[in-house]
MIKESE-743944 format. One line per field, with one value per residue: residue number from 1; x, y, z of N, C-alpha, C in turn. Coordinates in steps of 0.001 Angstrom, whole numbers, padded with zeros to 6 digits. Each point is the difference from the previous one (the first is absolute). Example, Ala and Ser with C-alpha at 12.3 -4.5 7.8 and 13.67 -1.06 7.14 Angstrom:
REM MIKESE-743944
i <- [1|2]
n.x <- [013190|-000350]
n.y <- [-005690|001050]
n.z <- [007800|-000720]
ca.x <- [-000890|000820]
ca.y <- [001190|001190]
ca.z <- [000000|000060]
c.x <- [000900|-000770]
c.y <- [001200|001090]
c.z <- [000000|000730]
REM end
This chain:
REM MIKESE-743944
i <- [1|2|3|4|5|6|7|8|9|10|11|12|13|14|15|16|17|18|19|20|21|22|23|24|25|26|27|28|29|30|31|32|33|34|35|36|37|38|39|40|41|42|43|44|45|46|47|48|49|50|51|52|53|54|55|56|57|58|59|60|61|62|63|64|65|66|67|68|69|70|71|72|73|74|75|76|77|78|79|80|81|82|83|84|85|86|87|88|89|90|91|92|93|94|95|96|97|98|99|100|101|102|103|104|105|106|107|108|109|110|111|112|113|114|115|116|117|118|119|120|121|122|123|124|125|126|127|128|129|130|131|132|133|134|135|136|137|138|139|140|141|142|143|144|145|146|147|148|149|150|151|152|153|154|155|156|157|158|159|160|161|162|163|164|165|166|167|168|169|170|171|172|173|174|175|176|177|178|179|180|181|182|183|184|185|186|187|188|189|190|191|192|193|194|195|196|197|198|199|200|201|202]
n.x <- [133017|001359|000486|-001053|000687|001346|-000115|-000680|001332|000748|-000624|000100|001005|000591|-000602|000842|000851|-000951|-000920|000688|001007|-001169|-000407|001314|-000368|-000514|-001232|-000281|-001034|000934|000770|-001159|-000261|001172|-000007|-000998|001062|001255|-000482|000803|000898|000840|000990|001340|000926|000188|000242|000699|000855|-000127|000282|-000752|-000286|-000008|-000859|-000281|-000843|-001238|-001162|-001036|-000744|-001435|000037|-000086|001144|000398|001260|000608|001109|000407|001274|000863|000890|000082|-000521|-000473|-000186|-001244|-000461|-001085|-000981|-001377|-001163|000976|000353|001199|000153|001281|000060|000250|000912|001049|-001383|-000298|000307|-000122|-000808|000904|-001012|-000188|-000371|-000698|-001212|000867|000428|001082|-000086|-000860|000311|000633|-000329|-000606|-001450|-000117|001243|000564|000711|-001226|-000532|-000737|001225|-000268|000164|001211|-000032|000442|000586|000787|000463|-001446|000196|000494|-001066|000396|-000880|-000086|-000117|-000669|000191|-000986|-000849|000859|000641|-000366|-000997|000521|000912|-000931|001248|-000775|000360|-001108|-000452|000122|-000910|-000247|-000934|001325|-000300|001166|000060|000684|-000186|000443|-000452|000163|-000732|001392|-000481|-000011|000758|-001328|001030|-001486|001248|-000792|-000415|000177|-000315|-000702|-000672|-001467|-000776|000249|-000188|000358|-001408|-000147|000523|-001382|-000414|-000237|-000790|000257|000561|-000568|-001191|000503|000117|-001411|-000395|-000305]
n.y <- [057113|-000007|-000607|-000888|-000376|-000073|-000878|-000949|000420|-000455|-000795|-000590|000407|-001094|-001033|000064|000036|-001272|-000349|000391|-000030|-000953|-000140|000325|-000524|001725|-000634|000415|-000822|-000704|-000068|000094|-000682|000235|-000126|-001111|-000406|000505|000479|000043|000245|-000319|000681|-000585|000449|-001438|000835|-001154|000540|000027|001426|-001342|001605|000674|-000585|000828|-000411|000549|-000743|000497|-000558|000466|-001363|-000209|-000151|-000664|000449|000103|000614|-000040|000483|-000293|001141|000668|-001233|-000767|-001298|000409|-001208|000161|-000838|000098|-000355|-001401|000369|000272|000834|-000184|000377|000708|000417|-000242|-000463|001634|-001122|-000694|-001348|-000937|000011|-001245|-001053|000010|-000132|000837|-000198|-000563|000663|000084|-000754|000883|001245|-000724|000220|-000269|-001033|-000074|-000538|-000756|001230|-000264|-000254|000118|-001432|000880|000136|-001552|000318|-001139|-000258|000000|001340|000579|001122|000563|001385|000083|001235|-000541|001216|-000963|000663|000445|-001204|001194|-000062|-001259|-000878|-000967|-000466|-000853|000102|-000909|000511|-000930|-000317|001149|000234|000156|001146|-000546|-000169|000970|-000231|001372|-000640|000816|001191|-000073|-000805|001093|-000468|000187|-000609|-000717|000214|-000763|000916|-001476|-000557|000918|-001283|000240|-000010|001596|000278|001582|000364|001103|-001472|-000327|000670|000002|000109|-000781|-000940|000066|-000136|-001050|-000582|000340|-001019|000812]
n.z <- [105991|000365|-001289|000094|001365|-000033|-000875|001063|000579|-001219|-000482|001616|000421|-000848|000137|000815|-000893|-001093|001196|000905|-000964|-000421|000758|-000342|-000929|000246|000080|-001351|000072|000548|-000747|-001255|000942|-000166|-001109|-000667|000887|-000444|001150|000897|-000742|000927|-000541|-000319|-000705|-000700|-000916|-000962|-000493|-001093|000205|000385|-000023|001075|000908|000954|000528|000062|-000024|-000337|000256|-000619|-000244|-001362|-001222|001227|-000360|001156|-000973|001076|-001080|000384|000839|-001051|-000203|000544|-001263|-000614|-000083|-000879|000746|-000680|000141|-000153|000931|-000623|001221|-000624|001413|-001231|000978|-001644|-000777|-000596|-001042|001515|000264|-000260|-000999|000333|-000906|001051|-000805|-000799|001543|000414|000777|-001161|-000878|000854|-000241|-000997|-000409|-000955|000706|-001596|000845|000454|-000630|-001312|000277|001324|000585|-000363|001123|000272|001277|000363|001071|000277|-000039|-001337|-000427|-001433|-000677|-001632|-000290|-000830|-000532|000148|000227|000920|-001049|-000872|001265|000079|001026|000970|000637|000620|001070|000429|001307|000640|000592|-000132|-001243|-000786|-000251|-000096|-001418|-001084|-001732|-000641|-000990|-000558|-000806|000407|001036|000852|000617|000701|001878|000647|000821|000464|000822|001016|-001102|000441|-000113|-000332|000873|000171|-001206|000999|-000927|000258|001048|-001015|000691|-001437|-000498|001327|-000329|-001217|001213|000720|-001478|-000100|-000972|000352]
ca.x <- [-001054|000505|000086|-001477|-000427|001035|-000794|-001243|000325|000507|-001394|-001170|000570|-000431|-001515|-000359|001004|-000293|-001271|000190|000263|-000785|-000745|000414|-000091|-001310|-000689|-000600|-001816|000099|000504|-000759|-001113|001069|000348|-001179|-000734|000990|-000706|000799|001341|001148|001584|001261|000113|001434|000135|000772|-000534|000285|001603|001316|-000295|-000996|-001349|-001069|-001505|-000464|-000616|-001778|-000976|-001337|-000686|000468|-000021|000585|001034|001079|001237|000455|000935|000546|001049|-000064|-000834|-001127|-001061|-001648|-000722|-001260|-001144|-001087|-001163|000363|001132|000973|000177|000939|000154|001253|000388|000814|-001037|-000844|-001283|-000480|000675|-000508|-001024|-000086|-001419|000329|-000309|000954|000968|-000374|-000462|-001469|000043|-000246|-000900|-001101|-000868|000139|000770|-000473|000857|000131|-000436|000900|001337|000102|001208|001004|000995|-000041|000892|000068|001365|-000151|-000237|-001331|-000445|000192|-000377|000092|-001512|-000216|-001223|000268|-000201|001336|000992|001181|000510|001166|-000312|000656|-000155|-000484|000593|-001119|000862|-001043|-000287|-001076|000706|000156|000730|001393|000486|-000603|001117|-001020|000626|-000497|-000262|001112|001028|000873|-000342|000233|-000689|-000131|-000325|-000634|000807|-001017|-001450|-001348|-001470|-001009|000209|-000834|000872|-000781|-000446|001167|001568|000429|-000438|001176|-000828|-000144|001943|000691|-000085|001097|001582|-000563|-000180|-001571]
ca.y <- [000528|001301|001076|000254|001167|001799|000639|000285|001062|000976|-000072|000868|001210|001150|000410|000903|001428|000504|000101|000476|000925|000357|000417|001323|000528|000532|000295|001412|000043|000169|001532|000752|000330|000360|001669|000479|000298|001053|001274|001295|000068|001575|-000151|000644|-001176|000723|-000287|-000409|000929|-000365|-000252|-001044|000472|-000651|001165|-000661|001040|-000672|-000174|-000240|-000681|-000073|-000354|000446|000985|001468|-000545|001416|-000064|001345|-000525|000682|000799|001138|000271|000750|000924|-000867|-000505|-000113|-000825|000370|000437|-000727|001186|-000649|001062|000568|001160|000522|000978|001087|000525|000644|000283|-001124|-001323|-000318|-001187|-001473|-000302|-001236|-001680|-000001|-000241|-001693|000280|000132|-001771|-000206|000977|-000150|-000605|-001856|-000763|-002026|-000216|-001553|-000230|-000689|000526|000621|-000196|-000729|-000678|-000550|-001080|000213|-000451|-000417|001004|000894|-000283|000536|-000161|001497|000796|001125|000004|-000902|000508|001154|000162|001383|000924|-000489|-000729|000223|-001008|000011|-000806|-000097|-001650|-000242|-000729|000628|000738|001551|000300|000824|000560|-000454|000707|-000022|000594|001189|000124|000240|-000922|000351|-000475|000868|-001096|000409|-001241|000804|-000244|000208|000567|000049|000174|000827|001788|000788|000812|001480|000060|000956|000108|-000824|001160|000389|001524|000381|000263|001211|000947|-000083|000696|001327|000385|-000126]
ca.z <- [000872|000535|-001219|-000860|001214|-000205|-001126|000068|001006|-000728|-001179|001144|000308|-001186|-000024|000773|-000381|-001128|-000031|000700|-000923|-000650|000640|000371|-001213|-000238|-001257|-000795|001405|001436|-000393|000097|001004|001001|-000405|000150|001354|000395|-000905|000286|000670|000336|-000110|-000222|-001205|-000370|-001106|-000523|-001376|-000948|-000255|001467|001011|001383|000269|001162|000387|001084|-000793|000130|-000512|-000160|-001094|-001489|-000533|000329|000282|-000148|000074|000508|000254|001347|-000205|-000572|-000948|001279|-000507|000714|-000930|000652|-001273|000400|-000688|-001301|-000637|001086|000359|000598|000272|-000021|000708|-000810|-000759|000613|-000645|-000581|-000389|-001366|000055|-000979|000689|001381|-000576|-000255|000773|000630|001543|000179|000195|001300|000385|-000506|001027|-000126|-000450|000213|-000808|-000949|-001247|-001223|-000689|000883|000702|-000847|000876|001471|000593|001560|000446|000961|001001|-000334|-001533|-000931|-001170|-000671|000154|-001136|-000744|-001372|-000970|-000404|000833|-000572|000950|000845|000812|001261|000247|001549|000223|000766|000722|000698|001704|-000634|-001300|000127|-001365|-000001|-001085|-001568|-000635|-000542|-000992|-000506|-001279|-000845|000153|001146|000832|001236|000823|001005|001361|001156|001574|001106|-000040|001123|-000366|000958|000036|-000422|-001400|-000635|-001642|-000062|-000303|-001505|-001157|-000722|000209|001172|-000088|-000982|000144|000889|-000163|-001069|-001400|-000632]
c.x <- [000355|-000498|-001513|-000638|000212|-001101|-001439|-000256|000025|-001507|-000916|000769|-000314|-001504|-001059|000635|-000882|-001060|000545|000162|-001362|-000713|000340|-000539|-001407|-000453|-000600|-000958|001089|000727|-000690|-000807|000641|000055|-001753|-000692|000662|-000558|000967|001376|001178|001217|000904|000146|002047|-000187|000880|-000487|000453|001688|000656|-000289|-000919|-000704|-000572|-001223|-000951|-001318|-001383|-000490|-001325|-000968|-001885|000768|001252|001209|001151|000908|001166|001546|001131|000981|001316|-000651|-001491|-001212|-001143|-000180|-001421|-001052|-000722|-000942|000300|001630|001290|001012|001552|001254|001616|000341|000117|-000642|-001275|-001304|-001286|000490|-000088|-000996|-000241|-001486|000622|000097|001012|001317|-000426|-000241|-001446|000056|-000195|-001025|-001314|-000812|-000034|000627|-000067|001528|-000049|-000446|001233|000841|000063|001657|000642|001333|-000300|001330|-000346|001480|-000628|000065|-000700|-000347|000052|-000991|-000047|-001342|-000040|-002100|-000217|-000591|000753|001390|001255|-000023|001067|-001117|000526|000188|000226|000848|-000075|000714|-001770|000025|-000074|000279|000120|000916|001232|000782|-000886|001014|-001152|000937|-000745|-000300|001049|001232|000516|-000841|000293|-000542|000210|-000220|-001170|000540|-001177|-001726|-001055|-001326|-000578|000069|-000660|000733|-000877|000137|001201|001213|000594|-001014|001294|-000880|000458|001738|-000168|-000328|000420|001267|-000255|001188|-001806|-000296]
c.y <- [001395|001281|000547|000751|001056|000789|000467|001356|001392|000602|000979|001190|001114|000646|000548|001592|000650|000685|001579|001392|000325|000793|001431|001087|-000046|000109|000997|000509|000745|001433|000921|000087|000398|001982|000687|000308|000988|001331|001083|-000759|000911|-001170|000663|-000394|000747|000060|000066|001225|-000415|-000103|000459|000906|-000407|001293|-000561|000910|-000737|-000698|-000221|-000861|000019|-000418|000366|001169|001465|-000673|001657|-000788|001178|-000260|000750|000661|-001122|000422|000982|000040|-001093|-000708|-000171|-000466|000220|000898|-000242|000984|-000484|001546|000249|001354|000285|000872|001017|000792|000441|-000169|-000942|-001493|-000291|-001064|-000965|-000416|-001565|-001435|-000031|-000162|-001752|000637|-000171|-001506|-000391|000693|-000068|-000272|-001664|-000196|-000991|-000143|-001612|001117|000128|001255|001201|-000271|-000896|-001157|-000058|-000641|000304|-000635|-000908|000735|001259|-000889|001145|-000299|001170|-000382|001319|000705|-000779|000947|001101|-000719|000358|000825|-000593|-001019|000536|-001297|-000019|-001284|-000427|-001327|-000758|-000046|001290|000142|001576|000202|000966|000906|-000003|000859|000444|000491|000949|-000506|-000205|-000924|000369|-000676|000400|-001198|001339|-000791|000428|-000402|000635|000365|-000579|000166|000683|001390|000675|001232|000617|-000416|001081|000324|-000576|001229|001055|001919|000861|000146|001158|001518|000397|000816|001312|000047|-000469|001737]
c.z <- [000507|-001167|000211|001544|-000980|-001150|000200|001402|-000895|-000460|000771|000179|-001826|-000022|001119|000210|-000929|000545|000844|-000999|-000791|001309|000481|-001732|-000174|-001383|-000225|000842|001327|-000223|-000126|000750|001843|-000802|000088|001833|000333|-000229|000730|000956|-000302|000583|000143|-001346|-000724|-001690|-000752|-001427|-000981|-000484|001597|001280|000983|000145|001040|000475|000366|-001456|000893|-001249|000103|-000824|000396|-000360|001056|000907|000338|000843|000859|000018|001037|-000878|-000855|-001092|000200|-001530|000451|-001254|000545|-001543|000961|-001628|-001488|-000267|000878|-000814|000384|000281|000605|001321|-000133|-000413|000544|-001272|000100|000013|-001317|000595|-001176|000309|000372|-001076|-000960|000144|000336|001401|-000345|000716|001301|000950|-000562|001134|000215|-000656|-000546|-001032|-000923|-001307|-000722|-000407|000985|000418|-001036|000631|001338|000324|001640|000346|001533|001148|-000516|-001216|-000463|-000967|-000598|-000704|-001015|-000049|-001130|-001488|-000740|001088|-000559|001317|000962|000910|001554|000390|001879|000858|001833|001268|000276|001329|000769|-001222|000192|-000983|000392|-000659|-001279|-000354|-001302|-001585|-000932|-001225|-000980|000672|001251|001749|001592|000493|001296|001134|001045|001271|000680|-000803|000872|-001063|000716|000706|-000637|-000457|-000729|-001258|-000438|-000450|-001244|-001086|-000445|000433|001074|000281|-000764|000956|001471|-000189|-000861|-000902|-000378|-000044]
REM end
């Protein structure tokens, strides 16, 4: 009698761990509809670079479509998307950013106007640990441009990190710190036109 208590203690405590852990692991809908309400946030953020270096700066957010990157001393350069263009601006260099087109990068994945990450061959991977959830995230129709993969808590949902791998295999994670939804984020400060002529090269 003693054994089949112990076992049937064991059975409730597991299954209530299980339910507890599932319930911490967001689905594709709640995800995407947590990035589809996000229309402007601002940070700190640290970035891990590809070969092992660190980086820190501050980061904006404006969906659709417009995301800047401001990184701190010493690097000191801007990344900026906006008007399908993701714009980055050297210190060193007086000619100009180089420019990529945005849906070509995995940052569109996130900056699009609508999100849906259930479609087909969108999200290649899910896990959770019971405190975040993790999933990677391709363009399904080009996923020769790399993945991002997101990595989300709940109770509120919020998105903390991603790592994004490139066209060629190299991988940049970016932690966020302290991000603040909402608010209000001059059009401006993500126009590539208006930097170039800040710093006149135009």
């Amino acid at each position: 009698m003693k054994t089949r208590i112990i076992t049937l203690f064991l059975t409730f405590v597991l299954s209530v761990y299980a339910v507890a852990v599932s319930a911490q692991q967001l689905t594709l809908p709640q995800i995407s509809d947590y990035l589809n309400q996000l229309q402007t946030a601002q940070g700190g953020f640290t970035q891990i670079n590809a070969d092992g270096t660190l980086s820190t700066g501050q980061i904006y957010i404006k969906r659709p479509g417009r995301i800047r990157f401001e990184y701190n001393p010493p690097e000191e350069s801007l990344v900026l998307a906006s008007g399908g263009q993701l714009g980055i601006f050297d210190p060193r260099s007086n000619t100009g950013p180089d420019r990529y087109p945005l849906n070509q990068t995995p940052l569109n994945i996130i900056l699009q106007r609508n999100v849906n990450l259930s479609a087909a061959r969108m999200v290649t991977g899910t896990t959770s640990d019971g405190t975040t959830t993790t999933i990677t995230a391709q363009d399904p129709d080009n996923p020769q441009y790399g993945n991002i993969q997101m990595v989300f808590t709940a109770n509120p949902v919020e998105l903390r990190q991603w790592i994004i791998t490139d066209d060629v295999g190299n991988q940049t994670t970016l932690i966020l710190n302290d991000l603040q939804t909402g608010g209000q984020i001059a059009d401006i400060m993500f126009n590539i036109n208006a930097e170039m002529r800040r710093r006149g090269l135009e």
